[in-house]
MIKE-154185 format. One line per 3 residues: their letters; for each residue x, y, z of C-alpha. Coordinates in steps of 0.1 Angstrom, whole numbers, always signed. Example, Ala and Ser with C-alpha at 12.3 -4.5 7.8 and 13.67 -1.06 7.14 Angstrom:
<nodes>
as> +123/-45/+78  +137/-11/+71
</nodes>
This chain:
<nodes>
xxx> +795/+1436/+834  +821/+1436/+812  +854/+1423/+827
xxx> +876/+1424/+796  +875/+1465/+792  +872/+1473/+828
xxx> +899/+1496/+845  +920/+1485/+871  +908/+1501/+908
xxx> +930/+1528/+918  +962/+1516/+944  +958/+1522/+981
xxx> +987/+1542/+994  +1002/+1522/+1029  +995/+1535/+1062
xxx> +1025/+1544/+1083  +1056/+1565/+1072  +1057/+1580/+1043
xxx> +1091/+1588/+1025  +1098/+1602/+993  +1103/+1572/+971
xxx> +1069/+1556/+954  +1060/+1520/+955  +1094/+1506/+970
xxx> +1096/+1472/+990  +1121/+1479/+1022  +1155/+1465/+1014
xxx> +1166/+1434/+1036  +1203/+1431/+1040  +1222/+1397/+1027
xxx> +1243/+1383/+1051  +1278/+1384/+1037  +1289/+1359/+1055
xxx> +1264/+1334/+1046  +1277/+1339/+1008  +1310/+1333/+1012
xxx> +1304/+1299/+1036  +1283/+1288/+1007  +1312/+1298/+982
xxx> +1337/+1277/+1002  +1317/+1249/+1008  +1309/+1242/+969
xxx> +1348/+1249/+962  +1356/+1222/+990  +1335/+1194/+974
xxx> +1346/+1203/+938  +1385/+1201/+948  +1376/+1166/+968
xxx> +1356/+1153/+942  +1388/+1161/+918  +1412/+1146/+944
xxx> +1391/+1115/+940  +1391/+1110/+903  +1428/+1120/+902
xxx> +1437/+1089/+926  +1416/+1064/+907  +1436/+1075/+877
xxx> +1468/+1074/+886  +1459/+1037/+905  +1444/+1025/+869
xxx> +1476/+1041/+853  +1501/+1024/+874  +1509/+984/+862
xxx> +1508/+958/+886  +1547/+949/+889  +1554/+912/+892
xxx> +1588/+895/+904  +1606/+880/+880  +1623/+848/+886
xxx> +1660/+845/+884  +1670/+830/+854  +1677/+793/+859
xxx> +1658/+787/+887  +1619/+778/+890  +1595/+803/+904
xxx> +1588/+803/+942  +1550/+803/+930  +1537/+776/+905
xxx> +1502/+781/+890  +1484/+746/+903  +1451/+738/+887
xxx> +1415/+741/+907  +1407/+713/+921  +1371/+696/+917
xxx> +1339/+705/+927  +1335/+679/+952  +1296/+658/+951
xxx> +1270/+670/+968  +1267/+651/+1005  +1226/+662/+1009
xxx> +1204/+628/+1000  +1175/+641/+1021  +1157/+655/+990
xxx> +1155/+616/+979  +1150/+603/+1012  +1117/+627/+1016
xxx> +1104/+618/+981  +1099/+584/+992  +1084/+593/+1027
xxx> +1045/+595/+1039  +1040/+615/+1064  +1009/+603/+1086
xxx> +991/+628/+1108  +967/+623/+1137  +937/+647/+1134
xxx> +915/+644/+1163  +877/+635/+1155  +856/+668/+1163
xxx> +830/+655/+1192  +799/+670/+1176  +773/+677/+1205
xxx> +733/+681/+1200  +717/+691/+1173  +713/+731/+1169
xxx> +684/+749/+1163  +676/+786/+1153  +649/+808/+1167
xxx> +645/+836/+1147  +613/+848/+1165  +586/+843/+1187
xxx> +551/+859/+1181  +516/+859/+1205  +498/+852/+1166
xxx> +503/+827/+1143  +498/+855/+1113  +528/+868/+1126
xxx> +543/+838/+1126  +539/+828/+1091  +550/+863/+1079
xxx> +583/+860/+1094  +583/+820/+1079  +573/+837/+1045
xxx> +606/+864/+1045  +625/+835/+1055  +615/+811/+1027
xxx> +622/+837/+999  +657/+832/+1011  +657/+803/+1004
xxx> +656/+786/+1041  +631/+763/+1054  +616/+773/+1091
xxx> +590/+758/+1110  +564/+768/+1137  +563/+752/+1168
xxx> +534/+764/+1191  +542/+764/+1228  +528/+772/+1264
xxx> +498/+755/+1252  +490/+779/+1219  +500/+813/+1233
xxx> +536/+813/+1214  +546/+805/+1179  +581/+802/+1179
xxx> +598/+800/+1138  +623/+778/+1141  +653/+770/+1114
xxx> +674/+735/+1116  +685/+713/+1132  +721/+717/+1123
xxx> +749/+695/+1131  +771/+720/+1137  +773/+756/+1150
xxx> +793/+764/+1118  +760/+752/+1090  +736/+775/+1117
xxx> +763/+811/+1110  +761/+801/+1076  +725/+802/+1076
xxx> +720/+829/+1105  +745/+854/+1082  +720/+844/+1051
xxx> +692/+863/+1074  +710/+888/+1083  +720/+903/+1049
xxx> +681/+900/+1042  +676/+921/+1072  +664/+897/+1093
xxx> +678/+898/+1130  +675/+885/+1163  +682/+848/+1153
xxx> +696/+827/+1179  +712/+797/+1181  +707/+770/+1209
xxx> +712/+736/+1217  +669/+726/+1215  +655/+694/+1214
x> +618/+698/+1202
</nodes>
């Protein structure tokens, strides 16, 4: 279709009244006394703005008068010179440069060993899968069978602290492997 050569559509004629004039918006009426606040307001702030400046001129305009002294006599007002900046009275910034501060940091009572167990399988195939995702990140587990055989258990650690275990649990975790939980064991 071409759009460049097309016609325009022909112009719907409104609904409603229809009066003799053609294609004619209704008229809305200005309110006159709108206008002339608005005139009156902008004439206010131009005539304060000028009263303004005028006043700062004639301040600037007007010099500063000083008494003279009778002749023969000294002035009532003699010019004395600034006195001294007196010497700074602070001496704590050489005191501290000199001082050691000594601080008692409790010793962190580090409980049992932790231990992570990141699963627990009925076969040892299962097991040693889990154990194989877990060594391609880098983390060594071990399987510990329990109930006499029935269990394989992988097990990561022991930690020291709880802190080493989230390092290592977090590790896991952005590898997709879940459910590892960390307990106070002893094997």
């Amino acid at each position: 279709m071409d759009y460049a050569n097309r016609k325009r559509p022909p112009q719907r004629k409104p609904k409603g009244k229809v009066s003799g004039k053609k294609n004619q918006a209704p008229q809305r009426q200005v309110p006159w006394a709108m206008v002339v606040l608005a005139i009156v307001l902008v004439l206010a702030m131009v005539f304060g703005l000028r009263a303004i400046s005028t006043d700062n001129d004639a301040a600037e305009q007007v010099p500063l008068q000083v008494p003279a002294a009778p002749t023969g006599t000294q002035p009532a007002v003699t010019a004395e010179p600034m006195p001294e900046k007196p010497e700074e009275r602070w001496q704590y910034i050489e005191e501290l440069e000199n001082l050691e501060v000594e601080v008692d940091v409790p010793e962190r009572e580090l409980g049992p060993p932790k231990l992570m167990q990141c699963g627990s399988f009925r076969s040892q195939a299962d097991a040693e899968r889990l154990r194989a995702a877990i060594a391609l990140q880098g983390l060594e587990s071990q399987i510990y069978p329990s109930n006499g055989g029935t269990w394989y258990r992988v097990v990561l650690g022991p930690y020291e602290t709880k802190r080493a275990a989230e390092i290592d649990r977090h590790k896991l975790q952005r590898a997709r492997i879940y459910g590892c939980q960390i307990w106070n064991w002893n094997l």
